[in-house]
Backbone as numpy.savetxt, mean C-alpha at the origin, in Angstrom:
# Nx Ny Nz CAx CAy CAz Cx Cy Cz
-3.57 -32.50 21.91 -4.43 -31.31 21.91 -3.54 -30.06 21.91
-3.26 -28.93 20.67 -3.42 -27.85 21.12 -3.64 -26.99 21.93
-2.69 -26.28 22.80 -3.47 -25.52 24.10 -3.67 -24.41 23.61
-4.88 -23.89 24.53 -5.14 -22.48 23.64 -4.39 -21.26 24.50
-4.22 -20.15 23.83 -3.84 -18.71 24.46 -4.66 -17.72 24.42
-4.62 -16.88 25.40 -5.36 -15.68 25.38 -5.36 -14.96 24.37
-5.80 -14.10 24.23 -5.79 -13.09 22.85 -4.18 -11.84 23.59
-4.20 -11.74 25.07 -2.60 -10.85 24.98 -1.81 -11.62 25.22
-2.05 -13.15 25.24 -0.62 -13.91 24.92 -0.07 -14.06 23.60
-1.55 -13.92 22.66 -1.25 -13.71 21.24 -0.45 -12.53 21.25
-0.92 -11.62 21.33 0.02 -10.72 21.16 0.86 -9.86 21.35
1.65 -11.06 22.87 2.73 -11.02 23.27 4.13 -11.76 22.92
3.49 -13.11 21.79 4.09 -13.55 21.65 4.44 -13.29 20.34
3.65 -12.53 19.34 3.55 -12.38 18.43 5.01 -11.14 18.20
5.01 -10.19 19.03 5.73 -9.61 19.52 7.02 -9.50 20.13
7.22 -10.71 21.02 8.58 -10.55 21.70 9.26 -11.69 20.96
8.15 -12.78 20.29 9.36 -13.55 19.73 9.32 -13.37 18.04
8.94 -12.35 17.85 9.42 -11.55 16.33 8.98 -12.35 15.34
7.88 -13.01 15.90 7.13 -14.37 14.51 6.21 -13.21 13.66
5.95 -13.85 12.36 4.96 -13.13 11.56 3.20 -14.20 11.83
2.39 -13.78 10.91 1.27 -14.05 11.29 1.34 -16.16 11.09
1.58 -16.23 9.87 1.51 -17.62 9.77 2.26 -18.55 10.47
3.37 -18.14 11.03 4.01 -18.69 12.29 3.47 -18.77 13.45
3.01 -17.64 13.91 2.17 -17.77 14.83 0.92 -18.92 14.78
0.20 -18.70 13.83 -1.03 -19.92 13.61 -0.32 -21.01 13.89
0.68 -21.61 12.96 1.02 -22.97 13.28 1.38 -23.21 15.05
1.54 -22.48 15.65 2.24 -22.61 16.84 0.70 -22.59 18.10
-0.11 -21.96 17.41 -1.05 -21.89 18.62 -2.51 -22.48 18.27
-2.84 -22.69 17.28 -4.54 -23.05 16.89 -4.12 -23.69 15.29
-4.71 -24.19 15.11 -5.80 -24.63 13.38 -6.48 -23.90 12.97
-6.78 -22.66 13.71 -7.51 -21.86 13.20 -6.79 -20.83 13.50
-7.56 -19.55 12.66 -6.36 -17.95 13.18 -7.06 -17.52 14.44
-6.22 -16.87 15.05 -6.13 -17.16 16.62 -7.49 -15.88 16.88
-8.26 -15.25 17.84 -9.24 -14.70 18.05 -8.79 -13.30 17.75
-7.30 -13.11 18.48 -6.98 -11.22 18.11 -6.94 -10.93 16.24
-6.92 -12.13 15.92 -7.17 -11.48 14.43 -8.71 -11.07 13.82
-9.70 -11.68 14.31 -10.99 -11.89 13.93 -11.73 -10.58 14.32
-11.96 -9.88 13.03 -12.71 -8.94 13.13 -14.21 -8.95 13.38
-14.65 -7.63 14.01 -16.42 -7.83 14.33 -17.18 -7.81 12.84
-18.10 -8.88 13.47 -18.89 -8.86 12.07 -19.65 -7.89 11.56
-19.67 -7.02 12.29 -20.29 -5.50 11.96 -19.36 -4.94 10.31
-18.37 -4.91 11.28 -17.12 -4.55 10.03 -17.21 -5.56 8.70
-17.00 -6.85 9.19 -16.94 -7.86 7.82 -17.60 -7.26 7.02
-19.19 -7.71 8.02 -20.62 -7.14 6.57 -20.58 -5.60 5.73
-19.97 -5.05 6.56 -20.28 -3.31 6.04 -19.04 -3.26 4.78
-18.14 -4.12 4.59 -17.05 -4.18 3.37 -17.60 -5.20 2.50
-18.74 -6.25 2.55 -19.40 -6.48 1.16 -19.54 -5.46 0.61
-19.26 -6.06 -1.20 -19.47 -4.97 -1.83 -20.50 -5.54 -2.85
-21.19 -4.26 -3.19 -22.40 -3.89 -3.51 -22.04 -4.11 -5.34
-23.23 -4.52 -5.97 -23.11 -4.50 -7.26 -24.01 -3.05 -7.86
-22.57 -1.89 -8.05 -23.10 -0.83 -8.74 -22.23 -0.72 -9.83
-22.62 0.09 -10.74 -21.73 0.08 -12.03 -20.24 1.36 -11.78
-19.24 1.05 -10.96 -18.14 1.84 -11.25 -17.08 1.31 -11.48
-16.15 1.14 -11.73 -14.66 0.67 -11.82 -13.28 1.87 -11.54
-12.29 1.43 -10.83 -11.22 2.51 -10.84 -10.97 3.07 -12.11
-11.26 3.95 -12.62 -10.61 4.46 -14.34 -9.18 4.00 -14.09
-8.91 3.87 -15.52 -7.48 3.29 -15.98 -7.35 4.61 -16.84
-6.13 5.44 -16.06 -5.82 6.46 -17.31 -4.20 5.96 -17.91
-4.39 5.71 -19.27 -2.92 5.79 -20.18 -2.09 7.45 -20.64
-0.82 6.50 -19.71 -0.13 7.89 -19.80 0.59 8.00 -21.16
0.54 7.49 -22.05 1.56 7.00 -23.02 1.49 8.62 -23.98
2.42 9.24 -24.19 2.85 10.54 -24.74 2.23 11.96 -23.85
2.42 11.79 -22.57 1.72 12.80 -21.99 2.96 13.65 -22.43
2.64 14.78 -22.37 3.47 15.85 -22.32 3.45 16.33 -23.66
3.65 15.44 -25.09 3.86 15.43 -26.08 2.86 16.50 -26.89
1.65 15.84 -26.90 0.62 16.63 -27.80 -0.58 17.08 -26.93
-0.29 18.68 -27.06 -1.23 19.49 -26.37 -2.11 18.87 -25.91
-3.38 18.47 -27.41 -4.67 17.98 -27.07 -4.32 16.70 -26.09
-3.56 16.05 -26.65 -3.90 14.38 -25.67 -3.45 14.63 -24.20
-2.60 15.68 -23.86 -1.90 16.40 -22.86 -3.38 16.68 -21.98
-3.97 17.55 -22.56 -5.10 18.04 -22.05 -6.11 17.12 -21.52
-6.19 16.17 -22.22 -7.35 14.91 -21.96 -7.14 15.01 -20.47
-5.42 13.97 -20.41 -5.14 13.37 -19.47 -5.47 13.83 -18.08
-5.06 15.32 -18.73 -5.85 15.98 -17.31 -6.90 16.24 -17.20
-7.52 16.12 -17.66 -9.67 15.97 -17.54 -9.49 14.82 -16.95
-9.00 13.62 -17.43 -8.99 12.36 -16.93 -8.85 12.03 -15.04
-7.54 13.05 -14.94 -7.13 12.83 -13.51 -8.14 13.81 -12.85
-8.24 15.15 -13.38 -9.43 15.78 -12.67 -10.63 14.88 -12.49
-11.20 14.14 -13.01 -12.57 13.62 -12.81 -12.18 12.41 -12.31
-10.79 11.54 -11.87 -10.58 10.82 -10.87 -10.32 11.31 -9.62
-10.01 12.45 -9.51 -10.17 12.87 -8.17 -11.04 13.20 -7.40
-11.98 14.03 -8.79 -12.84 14.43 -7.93 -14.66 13.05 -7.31
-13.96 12.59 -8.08 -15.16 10.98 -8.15 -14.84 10.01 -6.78
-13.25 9.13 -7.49 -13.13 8.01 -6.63 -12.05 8.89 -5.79
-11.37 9.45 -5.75 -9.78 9.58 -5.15 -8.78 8.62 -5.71
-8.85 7.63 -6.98 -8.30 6.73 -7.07 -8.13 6.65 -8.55
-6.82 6.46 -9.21 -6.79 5.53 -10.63 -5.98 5.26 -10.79
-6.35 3.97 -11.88 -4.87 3.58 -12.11 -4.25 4.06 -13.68
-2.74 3.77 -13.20 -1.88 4.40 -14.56 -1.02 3.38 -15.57
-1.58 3.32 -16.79 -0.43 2.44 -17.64 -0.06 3.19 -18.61
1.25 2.45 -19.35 2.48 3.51 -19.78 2.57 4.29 -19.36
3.00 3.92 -18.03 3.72 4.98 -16.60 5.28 5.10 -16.69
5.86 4.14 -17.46 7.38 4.52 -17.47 8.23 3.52 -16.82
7.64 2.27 -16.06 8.20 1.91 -14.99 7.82 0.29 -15.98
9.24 -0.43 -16.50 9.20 -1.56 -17.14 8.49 -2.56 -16.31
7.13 -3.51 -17.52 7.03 -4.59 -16.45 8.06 -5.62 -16.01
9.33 -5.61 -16.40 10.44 -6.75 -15.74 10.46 -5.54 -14.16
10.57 -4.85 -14.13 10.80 -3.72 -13.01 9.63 -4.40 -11.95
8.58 -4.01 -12.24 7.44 -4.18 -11.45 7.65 -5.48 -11.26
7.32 -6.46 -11.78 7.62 -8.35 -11.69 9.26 -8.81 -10.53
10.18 -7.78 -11.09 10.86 -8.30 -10.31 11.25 -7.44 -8.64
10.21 -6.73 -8.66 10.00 -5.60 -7.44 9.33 -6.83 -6.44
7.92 -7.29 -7.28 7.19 -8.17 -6.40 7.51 -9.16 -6.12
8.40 -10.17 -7.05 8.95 -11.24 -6.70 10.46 -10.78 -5.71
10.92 -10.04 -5.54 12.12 -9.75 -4.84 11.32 -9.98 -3.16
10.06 -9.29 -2.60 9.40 -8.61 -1.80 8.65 -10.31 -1.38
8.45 -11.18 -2.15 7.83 -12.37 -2.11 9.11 -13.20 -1.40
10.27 -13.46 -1.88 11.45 -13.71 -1.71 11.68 -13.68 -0.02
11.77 -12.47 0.17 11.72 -11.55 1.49 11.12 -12.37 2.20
9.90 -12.13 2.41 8.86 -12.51 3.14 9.04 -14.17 2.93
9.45 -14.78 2.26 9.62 -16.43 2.31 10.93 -16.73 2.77
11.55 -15.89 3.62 13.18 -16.16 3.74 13.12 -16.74 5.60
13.55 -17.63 5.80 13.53 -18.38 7.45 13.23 -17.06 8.38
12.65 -17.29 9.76 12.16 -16.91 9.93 13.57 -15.92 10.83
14.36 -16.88 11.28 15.63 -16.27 11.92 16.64 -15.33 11.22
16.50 -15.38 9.61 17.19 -14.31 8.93 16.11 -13.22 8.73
15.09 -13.18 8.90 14.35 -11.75 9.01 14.22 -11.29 10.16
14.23 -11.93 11.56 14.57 -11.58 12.91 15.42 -10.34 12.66
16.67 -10.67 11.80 18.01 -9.49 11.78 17.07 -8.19 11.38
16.08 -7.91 10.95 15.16 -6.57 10.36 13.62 -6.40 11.76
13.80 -7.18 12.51 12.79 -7.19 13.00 12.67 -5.94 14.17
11.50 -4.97 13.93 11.36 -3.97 15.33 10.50 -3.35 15.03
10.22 -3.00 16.82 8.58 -2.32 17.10 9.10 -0.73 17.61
10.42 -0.74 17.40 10.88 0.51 17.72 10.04 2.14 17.02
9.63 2.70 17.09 9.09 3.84 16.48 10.10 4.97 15.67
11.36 5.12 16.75 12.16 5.29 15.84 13.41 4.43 16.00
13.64 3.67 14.77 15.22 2.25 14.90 16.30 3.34 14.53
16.97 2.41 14.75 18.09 2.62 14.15 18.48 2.18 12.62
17.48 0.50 12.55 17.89 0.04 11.28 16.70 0.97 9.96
17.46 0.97 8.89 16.63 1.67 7.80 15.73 1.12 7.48
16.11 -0.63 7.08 15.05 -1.56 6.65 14.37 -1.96 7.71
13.10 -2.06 7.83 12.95 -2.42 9.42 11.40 -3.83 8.82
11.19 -4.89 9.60 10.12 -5.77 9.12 9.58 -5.69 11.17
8.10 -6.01 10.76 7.22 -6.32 11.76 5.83 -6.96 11.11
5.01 -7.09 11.99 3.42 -7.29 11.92 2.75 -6.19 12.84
1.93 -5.96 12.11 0.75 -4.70 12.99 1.69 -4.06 13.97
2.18 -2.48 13.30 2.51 -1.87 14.28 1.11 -0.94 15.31
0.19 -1.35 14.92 -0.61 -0.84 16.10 -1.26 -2.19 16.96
-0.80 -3.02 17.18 -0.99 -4.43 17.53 -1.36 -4.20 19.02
-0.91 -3.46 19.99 -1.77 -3.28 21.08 -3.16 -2.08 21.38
-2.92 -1.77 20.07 -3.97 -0.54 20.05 -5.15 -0.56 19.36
-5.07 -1.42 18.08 -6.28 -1.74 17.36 -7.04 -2.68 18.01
-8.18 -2.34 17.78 -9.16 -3.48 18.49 -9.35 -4.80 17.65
-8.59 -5.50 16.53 -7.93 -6.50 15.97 -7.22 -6.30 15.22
-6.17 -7.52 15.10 -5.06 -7.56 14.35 -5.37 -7.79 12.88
-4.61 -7.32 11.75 -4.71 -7.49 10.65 -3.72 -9.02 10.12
-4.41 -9.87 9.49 -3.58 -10.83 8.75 -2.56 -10.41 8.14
-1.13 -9.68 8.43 -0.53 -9.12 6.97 1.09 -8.97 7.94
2.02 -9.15 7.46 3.13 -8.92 7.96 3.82 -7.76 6.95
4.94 -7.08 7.61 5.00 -5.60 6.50 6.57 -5.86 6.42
6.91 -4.93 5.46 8.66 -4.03 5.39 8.20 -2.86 5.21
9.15 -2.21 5.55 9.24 -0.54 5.61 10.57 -0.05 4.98
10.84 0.94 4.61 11.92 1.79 4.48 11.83 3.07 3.69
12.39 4.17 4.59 12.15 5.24 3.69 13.60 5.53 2.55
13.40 5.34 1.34 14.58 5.81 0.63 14.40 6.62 0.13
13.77 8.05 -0.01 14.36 9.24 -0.26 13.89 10.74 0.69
14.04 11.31 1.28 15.28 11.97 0.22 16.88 11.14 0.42
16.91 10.65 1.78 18.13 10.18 1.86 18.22 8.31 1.97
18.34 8.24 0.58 18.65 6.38 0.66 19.61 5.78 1.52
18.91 4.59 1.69 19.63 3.71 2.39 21.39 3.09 1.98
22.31 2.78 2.87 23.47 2.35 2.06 22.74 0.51 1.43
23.72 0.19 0.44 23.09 -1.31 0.21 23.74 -1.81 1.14
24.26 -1.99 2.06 23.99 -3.21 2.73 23.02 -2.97 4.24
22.40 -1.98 4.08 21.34 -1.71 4.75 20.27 -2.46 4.55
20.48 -2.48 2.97 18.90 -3.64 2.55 19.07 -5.00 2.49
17.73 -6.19 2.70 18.26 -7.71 2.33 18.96 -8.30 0.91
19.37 -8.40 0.92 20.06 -9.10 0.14 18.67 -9.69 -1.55
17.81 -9.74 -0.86 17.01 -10.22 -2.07 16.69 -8.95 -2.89
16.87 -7.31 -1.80 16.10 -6.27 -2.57 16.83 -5.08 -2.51
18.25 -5.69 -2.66 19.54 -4.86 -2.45 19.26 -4.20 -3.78
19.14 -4.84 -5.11 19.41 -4.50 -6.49 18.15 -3.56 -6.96
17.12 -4.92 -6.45 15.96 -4.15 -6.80 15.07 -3.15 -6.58
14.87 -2.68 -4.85 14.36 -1.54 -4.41 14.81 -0.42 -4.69
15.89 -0.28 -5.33 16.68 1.34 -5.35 16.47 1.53 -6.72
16.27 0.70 -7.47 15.94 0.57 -8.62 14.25 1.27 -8.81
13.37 0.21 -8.90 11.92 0.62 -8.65 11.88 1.77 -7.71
12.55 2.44 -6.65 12.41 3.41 -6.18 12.66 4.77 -7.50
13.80 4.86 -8.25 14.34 5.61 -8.96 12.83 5.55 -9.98
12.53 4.53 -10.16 11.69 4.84 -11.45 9.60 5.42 -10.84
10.25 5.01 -9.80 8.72 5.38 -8.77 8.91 7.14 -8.50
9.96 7.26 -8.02 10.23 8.75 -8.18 9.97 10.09 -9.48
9.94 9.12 -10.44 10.42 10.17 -11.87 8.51 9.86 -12.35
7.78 8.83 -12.00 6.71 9.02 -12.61 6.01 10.12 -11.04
5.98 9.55 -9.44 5.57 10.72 -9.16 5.76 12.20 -9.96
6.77 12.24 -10.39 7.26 13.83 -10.63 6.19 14.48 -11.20
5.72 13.37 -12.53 4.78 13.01 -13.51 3.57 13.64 -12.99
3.41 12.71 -11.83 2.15 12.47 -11.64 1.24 13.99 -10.74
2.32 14.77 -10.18 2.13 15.92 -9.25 2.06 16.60 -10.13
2.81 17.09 -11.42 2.68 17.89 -12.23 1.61 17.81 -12.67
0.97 16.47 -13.31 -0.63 16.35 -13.46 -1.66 17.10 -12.68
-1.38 16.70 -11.64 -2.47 16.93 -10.85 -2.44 18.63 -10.58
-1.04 19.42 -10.52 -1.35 20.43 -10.25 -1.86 21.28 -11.59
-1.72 21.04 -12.63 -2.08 21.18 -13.70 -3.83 21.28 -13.78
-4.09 20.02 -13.24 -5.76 19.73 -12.59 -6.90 20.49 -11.92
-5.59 21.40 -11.28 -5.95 22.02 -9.92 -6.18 23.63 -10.63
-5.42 23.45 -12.18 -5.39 24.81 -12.19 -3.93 25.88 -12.09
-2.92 24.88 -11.39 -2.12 25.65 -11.37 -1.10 25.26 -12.00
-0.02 26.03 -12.10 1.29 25.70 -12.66 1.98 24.40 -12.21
2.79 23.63 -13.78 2.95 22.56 -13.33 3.64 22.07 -12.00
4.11 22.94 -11.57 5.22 22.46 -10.66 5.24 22.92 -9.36
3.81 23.45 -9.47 3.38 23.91 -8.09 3.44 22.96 -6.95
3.05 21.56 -7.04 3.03 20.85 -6.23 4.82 20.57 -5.79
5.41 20.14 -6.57 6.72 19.80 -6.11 7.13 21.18 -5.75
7.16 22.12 -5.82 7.69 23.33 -5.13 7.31 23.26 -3.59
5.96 22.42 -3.53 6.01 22.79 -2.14 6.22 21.57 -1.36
7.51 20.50 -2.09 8.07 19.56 -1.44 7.25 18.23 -1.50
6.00 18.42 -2.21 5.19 17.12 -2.48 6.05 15.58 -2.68
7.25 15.68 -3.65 7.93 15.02 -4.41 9.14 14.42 -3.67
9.77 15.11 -2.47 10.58 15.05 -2.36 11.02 13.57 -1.28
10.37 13.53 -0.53 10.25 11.85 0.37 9.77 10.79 -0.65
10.14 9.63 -0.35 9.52 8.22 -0.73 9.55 7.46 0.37
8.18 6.57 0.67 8.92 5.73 1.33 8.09 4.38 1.52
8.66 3.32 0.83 8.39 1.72 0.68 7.56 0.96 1.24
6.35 0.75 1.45 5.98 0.17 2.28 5.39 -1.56 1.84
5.78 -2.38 2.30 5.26 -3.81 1.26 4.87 -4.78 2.45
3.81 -5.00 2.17 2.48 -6.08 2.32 2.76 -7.46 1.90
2.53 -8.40 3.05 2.24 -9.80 2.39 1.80 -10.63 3.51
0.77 -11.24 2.55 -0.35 -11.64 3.44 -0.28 -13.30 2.86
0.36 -13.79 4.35 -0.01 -15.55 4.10 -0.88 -16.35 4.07
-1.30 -17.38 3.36 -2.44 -18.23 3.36 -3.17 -18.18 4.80
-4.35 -17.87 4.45 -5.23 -18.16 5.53 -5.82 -18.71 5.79
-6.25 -19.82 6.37 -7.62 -20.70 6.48 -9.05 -20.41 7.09
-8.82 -19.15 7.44 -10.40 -18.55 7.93 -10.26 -16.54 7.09
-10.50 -16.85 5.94 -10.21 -15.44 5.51 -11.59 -14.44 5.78
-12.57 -15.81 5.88 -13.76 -14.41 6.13 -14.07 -13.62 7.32
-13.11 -14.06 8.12 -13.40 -13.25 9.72 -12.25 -12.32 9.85
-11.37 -12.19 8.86 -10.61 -11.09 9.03 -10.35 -10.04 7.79
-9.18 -9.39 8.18 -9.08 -8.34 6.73 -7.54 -8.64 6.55
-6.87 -8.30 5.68 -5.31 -7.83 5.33 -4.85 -6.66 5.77
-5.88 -5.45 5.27 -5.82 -4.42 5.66 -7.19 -3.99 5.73
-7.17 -3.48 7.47 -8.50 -2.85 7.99 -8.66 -1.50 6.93
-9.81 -0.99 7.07 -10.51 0.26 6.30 -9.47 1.22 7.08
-8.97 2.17 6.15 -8.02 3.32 6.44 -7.70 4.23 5.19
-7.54 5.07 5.30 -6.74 6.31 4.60 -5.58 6.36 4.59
-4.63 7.14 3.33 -3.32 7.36 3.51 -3.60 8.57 3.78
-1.96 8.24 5.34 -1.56 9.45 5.40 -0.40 9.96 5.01
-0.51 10.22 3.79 0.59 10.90 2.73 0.06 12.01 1.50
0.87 12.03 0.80 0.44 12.99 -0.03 0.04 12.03 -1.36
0.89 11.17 -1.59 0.12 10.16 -2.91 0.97 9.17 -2.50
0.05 8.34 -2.66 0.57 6.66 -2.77 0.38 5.90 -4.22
1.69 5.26 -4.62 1.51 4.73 -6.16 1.35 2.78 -5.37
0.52 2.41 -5.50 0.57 0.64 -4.89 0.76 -0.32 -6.49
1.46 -1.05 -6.29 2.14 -2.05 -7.12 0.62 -3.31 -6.69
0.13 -3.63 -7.13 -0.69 -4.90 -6.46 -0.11 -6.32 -7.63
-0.69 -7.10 -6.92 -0.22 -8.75 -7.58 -1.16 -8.61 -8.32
-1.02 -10.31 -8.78 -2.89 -10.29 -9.42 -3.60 -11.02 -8.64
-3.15 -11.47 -7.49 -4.61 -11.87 -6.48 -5.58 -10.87 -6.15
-5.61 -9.44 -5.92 -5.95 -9.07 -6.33 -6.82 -8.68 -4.48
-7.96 -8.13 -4.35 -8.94 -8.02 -2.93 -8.76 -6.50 -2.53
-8.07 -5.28 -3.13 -8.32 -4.11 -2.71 -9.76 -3.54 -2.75
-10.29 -3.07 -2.18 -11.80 -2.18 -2.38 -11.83 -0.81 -1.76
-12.28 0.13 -2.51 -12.68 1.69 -2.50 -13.81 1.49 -1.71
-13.77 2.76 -0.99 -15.16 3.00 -0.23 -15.38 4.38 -1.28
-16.94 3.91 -2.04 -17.01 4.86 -3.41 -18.77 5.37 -3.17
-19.17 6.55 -2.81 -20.80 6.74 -2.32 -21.14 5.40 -1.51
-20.97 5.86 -0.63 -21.10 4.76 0.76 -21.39 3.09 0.32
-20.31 2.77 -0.57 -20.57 1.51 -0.61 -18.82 1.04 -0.92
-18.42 -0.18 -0.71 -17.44 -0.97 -1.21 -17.31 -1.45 -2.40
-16.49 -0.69 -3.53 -16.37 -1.08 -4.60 -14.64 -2.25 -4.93
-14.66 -3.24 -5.86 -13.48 -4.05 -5.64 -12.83 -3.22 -6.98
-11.66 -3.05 -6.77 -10.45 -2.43 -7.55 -9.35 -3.09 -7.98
-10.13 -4.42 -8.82 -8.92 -5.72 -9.69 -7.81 -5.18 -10.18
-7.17 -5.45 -10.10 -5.52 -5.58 -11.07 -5.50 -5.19 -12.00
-4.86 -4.22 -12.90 -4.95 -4.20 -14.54 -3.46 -4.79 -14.70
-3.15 -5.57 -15.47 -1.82 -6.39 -15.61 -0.90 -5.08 -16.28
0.14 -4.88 -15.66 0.89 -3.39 -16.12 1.19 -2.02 -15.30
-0.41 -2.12 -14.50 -0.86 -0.78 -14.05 -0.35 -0.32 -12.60
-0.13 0.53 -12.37 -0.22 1.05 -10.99 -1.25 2.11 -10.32
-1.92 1.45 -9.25 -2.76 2.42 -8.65 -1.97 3.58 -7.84
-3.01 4.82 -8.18 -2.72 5.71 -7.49 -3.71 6.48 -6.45
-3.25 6.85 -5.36 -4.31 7.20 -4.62 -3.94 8.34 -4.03
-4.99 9.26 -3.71 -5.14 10.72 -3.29 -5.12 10.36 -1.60
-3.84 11.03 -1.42 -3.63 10.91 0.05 -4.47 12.66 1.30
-4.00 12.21 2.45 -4.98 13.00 3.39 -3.83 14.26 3.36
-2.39 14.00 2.93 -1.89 15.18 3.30 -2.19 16.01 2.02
-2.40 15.58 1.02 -2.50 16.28 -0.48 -3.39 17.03 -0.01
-4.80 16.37 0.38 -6.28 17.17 0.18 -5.95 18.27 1.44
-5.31 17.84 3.08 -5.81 18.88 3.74 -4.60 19.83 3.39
-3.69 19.95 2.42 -2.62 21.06 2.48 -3.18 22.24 1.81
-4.28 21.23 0.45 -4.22 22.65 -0.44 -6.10 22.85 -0.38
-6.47 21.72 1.26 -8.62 22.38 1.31 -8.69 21.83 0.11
-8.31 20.44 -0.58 -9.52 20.40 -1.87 -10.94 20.23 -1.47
-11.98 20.98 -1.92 -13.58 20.68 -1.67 -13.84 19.83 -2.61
-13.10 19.32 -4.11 -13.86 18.43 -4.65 -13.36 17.34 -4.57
-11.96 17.18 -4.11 -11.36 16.14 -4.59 -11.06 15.03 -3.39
-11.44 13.88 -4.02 -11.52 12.97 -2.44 -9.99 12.18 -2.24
-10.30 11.91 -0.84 -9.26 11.00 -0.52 -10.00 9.91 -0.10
-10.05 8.62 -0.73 -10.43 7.40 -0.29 -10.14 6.22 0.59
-11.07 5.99 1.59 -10.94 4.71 1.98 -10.96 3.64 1.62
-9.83 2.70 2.29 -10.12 1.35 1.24 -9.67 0.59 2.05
-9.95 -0.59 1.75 -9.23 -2.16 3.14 -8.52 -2.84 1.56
-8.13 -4.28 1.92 -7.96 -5.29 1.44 -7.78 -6.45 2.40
-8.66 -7.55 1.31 -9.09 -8.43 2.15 -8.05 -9.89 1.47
């Protein structure tokens, strides 16, 4: 027999002995342990509803080039902002071997023993190490835990040295960072363009100038309907570009309902963060909530 644990032995242990989520399961239940299991209030209120929207897919392919198609693009992003807070972008600039081998590097990671990611492991707020791995840094504060173990690192303005990073994402993160950087540039100029103002209004006022990494991975679950990956939340940033797989489970909170936001093979979502809208008072333009399940 299995003995069982409390829900703060869960996540004490979850904690001091630096396990991620699926380690933990094997060690304490057959099932995922109770601090993960969200109220069913929450479950039900993230069904999503069959209405007719989808994230727009805007193609960036010759922006800049020809006035008119120049112009579209920005009708395009204007009426994604002001709708979902959300779209996604292809012929963004960023090769799919880039993206493929961003996610498989990050997959790598997260499948590497559990004692060589220990060396990245902390609940410190501020570390010392650049690369830093955990599970739920609000783990004593949320009223449940999310299924999802993370990496972090901020590389810009000031990157990390490489041997700061693991070894699987030494080559590749600084890489996909460089090319994540040059389409933001892109992408602020758009938007301030959107707004009405000069292109470069936004990066003038430092929009552009931080990056910083954040990667998700969520292990097999055997009870997925009582929890989330990621609870309902907002970014708090100025824009977030998310790389997704093709499994796929993000959803918009779009006129009070849960809309699902599939994969476009290529694409990267972009999303209107809380620092964008409260810096410059947008009244039309939203910042969206969203989970993944």
């Amino acid at each position: 027999m299995i003995p069982t644990m409390t829900e703060k032995q869960n996540r004490k242990l979850l904690m001091t002995q630096k396990l991620e989520s699926k380690v933990l399961l094997m060690l304490v239940s057959p099932k995922i342990p109770r601090m993960f299991i969200a109220p069913p209030n929450l479950r039900a209120a993230s069904d999503t509803k069959k209405i007719k929207f989808s994230v727009p897919v805007i193609d960036l392919e010759g922006v800049g080039n020809n006035p008119q198609h120049h112009k579209e693009i920005i009708d395009k992003v204007r009426h994604a902002c002001e709708t979902a807070g959300f779209f996604q972008v292809v012929n963004h600039g960023v090769p799919l071997s880039i993206l493929e081998e961003m996610k498989d590097g990050v997959g790598r990671f997260f499948e590497l023993d559990v004692g060589v990611k220990k060396e990245f492991y902390t609940r410190d707020p501020q570390p010392k190490r650049r690369f830093r791995y955990s599970s739920n840094f609000d783990l004593y504060t949320a009223p449940f835990a999310n299924w999802r173990d993370t990496c972090f690192c901020i590389m810009a303005p000031d990157p990390p040295k490489p041997e700061e990073l693991p070894s699987v994402l030494r080559d590749i993160q600084p890489e996909y960072t460089n090319r994540v950087m040059r389409l933001g540039s892109c992408l602020f100029k758009l938007l301030s363009e959107a707004l009405g103002l000069k292109p470069s209004y936004l990066e003038e006022m430092g929009c552009a100038d931080g990056l910083s990494v954040l990667c998700h991975y969520y292990p097999p679950c055997p009870e997925p309907e009582l929890t989330f990956g990621i609870s309902r939340h907002s970014d708090n940033d100025f824009l977030t570009v998310l790389l997704q797989d093709q499994i796929g489970g993000l959803q918009v909170f779009y006129q009070d309902q849960w809309v699902d936001a599939p994969p476009v093979p290529g694409a990267l979502v972009v999303n209107i963060g809380d620092l964008l809208q409260a810096s410059l008072s947008l009244p039309n333009t939203r910042y969206s909530e969203h989970v993944l399940f």
